[in-house]
C-alpha positions as CSV (number, residue, x, y, z in Angstrom):
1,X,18.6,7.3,11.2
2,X,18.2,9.8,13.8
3,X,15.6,11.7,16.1
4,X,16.1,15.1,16.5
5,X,14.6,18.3,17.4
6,X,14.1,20.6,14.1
7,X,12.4,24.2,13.7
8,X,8.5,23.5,13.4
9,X,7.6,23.9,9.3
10,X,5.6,26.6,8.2
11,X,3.1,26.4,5.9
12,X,3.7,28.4,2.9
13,X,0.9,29.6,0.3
14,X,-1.7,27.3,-0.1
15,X,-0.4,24.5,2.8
16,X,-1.5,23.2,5.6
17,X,0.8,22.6,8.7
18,X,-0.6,19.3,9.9
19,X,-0.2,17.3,13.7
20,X,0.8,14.3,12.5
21,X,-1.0,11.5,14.7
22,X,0.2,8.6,12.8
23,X,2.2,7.4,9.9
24,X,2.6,3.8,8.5
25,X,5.6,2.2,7.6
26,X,5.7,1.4,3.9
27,X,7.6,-1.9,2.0
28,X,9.4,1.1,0.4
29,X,10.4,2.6,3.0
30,X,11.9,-0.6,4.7
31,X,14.0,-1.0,1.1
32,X,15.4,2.5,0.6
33,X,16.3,2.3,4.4
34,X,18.1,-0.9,3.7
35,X,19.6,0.3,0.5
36,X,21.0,3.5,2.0
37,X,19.5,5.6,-0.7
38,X,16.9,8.3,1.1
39,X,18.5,11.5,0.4
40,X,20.4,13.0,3.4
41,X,18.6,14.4,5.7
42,X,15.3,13.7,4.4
43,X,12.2,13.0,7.0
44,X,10.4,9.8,5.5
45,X,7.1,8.8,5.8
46,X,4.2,9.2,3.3
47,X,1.1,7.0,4.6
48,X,0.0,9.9,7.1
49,X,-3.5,10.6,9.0
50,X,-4.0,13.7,11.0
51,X,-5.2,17.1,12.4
52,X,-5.3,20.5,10.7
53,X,-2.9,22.9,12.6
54,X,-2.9,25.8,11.1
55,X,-3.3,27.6,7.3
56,X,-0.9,29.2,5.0
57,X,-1.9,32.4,3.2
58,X,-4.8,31.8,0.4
59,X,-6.6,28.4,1.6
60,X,-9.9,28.2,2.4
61,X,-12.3,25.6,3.3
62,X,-10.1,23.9,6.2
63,X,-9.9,24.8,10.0
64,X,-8.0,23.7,12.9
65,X,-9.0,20.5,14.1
66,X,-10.2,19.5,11.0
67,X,-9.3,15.0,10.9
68,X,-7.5,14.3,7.6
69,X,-5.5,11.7,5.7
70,X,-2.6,13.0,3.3
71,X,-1.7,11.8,-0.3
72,X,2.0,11.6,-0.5
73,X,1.9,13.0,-3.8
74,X,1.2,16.1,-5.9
75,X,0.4,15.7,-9.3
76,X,1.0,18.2,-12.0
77,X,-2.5,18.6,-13.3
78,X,-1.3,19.3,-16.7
79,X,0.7,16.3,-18.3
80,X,-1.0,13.8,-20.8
81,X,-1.2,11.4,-17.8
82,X,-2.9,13.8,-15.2
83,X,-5.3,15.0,-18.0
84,X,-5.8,11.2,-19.5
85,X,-7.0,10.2,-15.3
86,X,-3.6,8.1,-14.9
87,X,-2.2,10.3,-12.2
88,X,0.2,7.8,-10.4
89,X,2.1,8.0,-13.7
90,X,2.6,12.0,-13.2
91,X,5.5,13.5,-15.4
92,X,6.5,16.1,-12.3
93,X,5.3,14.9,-9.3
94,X,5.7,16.1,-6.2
95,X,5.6,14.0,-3.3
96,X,6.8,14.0,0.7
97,X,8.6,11.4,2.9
98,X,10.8,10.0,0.4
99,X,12.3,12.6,-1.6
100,X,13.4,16.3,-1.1
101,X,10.2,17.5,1.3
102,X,10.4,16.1,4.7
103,X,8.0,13.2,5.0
104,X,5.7,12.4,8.2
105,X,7.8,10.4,10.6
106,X,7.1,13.5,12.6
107,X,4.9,15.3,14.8
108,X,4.2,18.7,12.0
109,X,3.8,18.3,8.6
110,X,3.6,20.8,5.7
111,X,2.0,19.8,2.7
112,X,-0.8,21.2,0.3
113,X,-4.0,21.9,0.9
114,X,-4.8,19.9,-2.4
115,X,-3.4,16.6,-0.8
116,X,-6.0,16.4,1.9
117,X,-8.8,14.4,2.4
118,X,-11.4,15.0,5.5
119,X,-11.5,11.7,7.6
120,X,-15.6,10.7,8.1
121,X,-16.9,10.9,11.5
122,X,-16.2,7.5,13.4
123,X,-13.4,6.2,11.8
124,X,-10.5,5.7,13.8
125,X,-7.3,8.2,13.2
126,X,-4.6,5.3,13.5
127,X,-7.4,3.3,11.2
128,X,-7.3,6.1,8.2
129,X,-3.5,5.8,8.2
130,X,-4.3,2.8,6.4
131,X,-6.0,5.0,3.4
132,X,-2.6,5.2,1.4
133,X,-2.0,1.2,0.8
134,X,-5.6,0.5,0.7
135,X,-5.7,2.8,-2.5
136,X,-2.6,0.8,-3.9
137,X,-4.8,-2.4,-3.3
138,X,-8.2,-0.8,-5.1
139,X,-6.0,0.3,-7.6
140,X,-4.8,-3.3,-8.2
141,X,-7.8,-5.1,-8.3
142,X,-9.4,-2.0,-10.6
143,X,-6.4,-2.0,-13.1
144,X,-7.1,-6.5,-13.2
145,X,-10.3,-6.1,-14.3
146,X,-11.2,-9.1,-12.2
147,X,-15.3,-9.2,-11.5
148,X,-17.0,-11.3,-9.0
149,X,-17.2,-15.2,-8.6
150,X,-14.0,-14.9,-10.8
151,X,-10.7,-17.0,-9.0
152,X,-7.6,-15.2,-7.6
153,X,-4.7,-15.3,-6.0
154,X,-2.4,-13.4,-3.9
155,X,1.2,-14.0,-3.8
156,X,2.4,-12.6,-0.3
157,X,0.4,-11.5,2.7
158,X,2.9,-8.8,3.7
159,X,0.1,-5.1,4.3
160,X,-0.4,-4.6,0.7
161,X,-1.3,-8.7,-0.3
162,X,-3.6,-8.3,3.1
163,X,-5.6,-5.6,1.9
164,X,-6.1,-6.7,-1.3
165,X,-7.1,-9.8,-0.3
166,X,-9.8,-7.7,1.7
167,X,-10.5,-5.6,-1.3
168,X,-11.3,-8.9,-3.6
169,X,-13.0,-10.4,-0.6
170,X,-15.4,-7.2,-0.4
171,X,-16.0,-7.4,-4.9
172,X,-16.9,-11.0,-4.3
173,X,-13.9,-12.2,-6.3
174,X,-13.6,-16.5,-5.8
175,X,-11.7,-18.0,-4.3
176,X,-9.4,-16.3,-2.6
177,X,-6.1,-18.7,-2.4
178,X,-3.5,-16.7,-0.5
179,X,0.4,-17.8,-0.6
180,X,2.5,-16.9,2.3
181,X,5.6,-18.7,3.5
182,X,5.5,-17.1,7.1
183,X,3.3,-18.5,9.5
184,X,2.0,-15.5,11.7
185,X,1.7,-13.4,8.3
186,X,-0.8,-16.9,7.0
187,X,-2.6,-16.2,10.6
188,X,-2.9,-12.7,9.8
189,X,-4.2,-13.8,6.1
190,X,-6.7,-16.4,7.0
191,X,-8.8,-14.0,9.7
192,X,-9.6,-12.1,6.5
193,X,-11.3,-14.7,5.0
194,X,-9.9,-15.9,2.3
195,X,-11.1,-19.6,0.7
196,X,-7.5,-20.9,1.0
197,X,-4.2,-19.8,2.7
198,X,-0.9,-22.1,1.6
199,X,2.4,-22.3,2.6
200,X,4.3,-23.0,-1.0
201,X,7.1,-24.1,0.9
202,X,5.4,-27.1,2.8
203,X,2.1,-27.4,-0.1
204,X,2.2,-27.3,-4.0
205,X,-0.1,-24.1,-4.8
206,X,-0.2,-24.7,-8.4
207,X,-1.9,-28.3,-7.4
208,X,-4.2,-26.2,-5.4
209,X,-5.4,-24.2,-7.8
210,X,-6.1,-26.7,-10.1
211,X,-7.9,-28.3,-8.0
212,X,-9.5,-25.3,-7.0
213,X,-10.4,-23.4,-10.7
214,X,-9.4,-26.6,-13.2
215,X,-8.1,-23.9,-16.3
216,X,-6.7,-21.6,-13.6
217,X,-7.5,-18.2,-11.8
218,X,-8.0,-14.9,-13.3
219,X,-5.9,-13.1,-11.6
220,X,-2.6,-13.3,-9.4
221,X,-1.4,-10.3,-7.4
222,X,2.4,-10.8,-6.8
223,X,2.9,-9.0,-4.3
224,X,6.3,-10.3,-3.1
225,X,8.6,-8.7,-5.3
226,X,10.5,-12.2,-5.1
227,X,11.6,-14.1,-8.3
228,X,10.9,-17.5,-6.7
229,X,7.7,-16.3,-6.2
230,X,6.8,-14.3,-9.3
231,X,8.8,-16.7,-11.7
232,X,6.1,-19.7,-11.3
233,X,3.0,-17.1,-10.9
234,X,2.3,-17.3,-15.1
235,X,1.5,-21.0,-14.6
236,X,-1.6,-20.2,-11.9
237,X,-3.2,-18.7,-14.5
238,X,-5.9,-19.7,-17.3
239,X,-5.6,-18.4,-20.4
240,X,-6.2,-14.7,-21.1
241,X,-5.2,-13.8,-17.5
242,X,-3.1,-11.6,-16.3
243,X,-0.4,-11.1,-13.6
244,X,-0.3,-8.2,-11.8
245,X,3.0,-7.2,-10.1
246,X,2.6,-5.3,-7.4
247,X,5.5,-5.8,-5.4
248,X,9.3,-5.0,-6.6
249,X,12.4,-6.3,-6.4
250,X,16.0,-5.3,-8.1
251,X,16.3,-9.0,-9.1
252,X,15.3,-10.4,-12.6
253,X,12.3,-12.2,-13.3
254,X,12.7,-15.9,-15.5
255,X,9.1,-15.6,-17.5
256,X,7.8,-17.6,-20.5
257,X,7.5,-16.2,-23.6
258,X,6.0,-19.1,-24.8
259,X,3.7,-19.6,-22.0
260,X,2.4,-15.7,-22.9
261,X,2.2,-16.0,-26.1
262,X,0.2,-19.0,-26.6
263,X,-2.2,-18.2,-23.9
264,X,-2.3,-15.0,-24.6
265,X,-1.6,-14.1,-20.9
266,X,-0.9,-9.9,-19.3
267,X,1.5,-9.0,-17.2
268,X,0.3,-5.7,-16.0
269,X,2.5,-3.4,-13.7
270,X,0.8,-1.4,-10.8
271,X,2.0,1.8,-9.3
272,X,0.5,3.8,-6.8
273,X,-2.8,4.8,-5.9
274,X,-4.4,5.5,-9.2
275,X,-6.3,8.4,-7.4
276,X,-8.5,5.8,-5.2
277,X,-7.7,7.6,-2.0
278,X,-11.7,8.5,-2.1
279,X,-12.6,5.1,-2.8
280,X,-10.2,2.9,0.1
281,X,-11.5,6.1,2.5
282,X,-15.1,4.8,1.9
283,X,-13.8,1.5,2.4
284,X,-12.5,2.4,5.7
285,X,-15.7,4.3,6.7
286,X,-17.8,1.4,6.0
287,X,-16.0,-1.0,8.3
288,X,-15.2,-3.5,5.0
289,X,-10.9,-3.7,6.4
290,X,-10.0,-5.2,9.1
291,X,-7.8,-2.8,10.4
292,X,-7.4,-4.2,14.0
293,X,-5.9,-6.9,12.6
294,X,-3.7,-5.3,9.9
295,X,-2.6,-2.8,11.9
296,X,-0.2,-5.4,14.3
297,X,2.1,-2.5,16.2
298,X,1.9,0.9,17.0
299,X,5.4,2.4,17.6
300,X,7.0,5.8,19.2
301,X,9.3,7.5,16.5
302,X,12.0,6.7,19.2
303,X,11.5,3.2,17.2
304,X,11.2,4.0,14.1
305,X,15.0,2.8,13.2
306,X,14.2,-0.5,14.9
307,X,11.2,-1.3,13.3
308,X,12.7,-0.4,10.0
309,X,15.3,-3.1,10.4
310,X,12.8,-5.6,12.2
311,X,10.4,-5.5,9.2
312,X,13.7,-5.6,7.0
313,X,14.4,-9.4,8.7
314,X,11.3,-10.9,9.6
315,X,8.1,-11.5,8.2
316,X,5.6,-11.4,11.0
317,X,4.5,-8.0,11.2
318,X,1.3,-6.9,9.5
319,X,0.9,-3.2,9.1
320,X,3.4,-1.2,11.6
321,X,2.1,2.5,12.6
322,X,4.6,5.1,13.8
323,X,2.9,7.3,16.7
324,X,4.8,10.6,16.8
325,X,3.8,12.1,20.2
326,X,4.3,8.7,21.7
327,X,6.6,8.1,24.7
């Protein structure tokens, strides 16, 4: 990865050219780094909050200074799944930061007016970049169907299992048992309020949750995307419940068919936002995330490579932010 000076973009028809004022690093961003499989010279970076710059020909109701958050991606409008409200599962999408358009790990960003959403007075800019994982998480805990007093838990306190342990803590969803082998990532965890925080490597978790529920909890988020993790995750739960995977891995899963069969357990897939930007912005607004504690490091793009590989190694970071007019 490199940093280098490019021509600024210029927004075409119906875009915005946006000062990026920060971007957060995303768990898919840290694996297609790793992998080696973002398209040459592509720009990543897709969890951006900002100021209006300027307007392309044809828009209309947005001015200069205007404080936004960007979705990263651009549904068609017109496929089954756009008109049937599943828009994460788009036909054509068209997204920024980890395809063909250059993404926001970068001061100017061109992107449709249509993928901006005003930022409410008060909140914090570095605070909104949070919007984009924090619709993943509503989206989660929407597509479980989990309601309140109802037993969870959360399978990796990496940025996503954080804030959906903030999003369950905020429907009233308990308890709460979080599972995170790294210790500064179960700190990060337990000031979030959770009922329980375990290390599965030092504690039995499934012992715990008996304990905890007796038949089981309604719902685990696995948000590792770690077959060690994921493999054991169908025997948390009581019958009828489901397992929502909302980390990924390349690696196979081991599941029982028996086990789903005979309780009659889901396993449930979950892929971006689900079009809760509105909803984890409201969130935000209403002070119900602790971003000050997600939000762990705030980085100059000059970084951005290191960080990438840091977070690629190590699991003590919560939510890294990359500040692209930062020394």
């Amino acid at each position: 990865m490199v940093v280098e000076e490019v021509a600024d973009p210029q927004p075409a028809a119906g875009e915005v050219l946006v000062k990026v004022r920060y971007c957060g690093i995303c768990g898919s961003d840290v694996h297609l780094f790793a992998k080696g499989v973002f398209f040459l010279a592509t720009t990543p970076g897709h969890e951006a909050s900002g100021e209006v710059l300027s307007l392309g020909p044809g828009v209309s109701g947005w001015q200069p200074g205007d404080r936004v958050v960007v979705e990263p991606s651009r549904t068609c409008g017109q496929c089954e799944y756009c008109l049937s409200g599943q828009p994460q599962l788009c036909l054509q999408p068209e997204g920024f930061g980890t395809g063909i358009r250059p993404g926001a790990f970068a001061q100017l960003l061109a992107t449709h007016h249509s993928t901006l959403l005003r930022v409410p007075p008060g909140l914090d800019l570095a605070h909104a970049a949070l919007v984009e994982p924090l619709s993943v998480a509503v989206h989660a805990v929407d597509v479980s169907g989990i309601e309140a007093s109802q037993a969870a838990v959360v399978t990796g306190a990496g940025p996503i299992g954080l804030l959906i342990t903030e999003v369950l803590r905020e429907r009233g969803v308990q308890p709460i048992i979080v599972s995170e082998p790294s210790e500064p990532r179960r700190k990060l965890a337990a000031k979030l309020g959770p009922d329980h925080v375990v290390d599965p490597s030092a504690a039995s978790l499934a012992d715990l949750v008996r304990s905890q529920t007796g038949l089981g909890v309604h719902a685990v988020f696995e948000c590792t995307g770690v077959p060690e993790a994921a493999n054991p995750a169908l025997g948390l739960l009581r019958p009828g419940g489901t397992m929502l995977v909302v980390g990924h891995s390349e690696k196979s899963y081991t599941l029982s068919s028996l086990m789903l069969m005979a309780r009659e357990l889901r396993i449930q897939g979950v892929f971006g936002s689900g079009g809760r930007f509105p909803a984890a912005l409201d969130l935000l607004a209403a002070g119900k995330v602790h971003c000050q504690d997600i939000i762990t490091r705030i980085a100059p793009l000059a970084e951005a490579e290191a960080c990438l590989r840091e977070l690629g190694d190590a699991r003590s970071e919560g939510k890294v932010l990359i500040d692209p007019w930062a020394a």
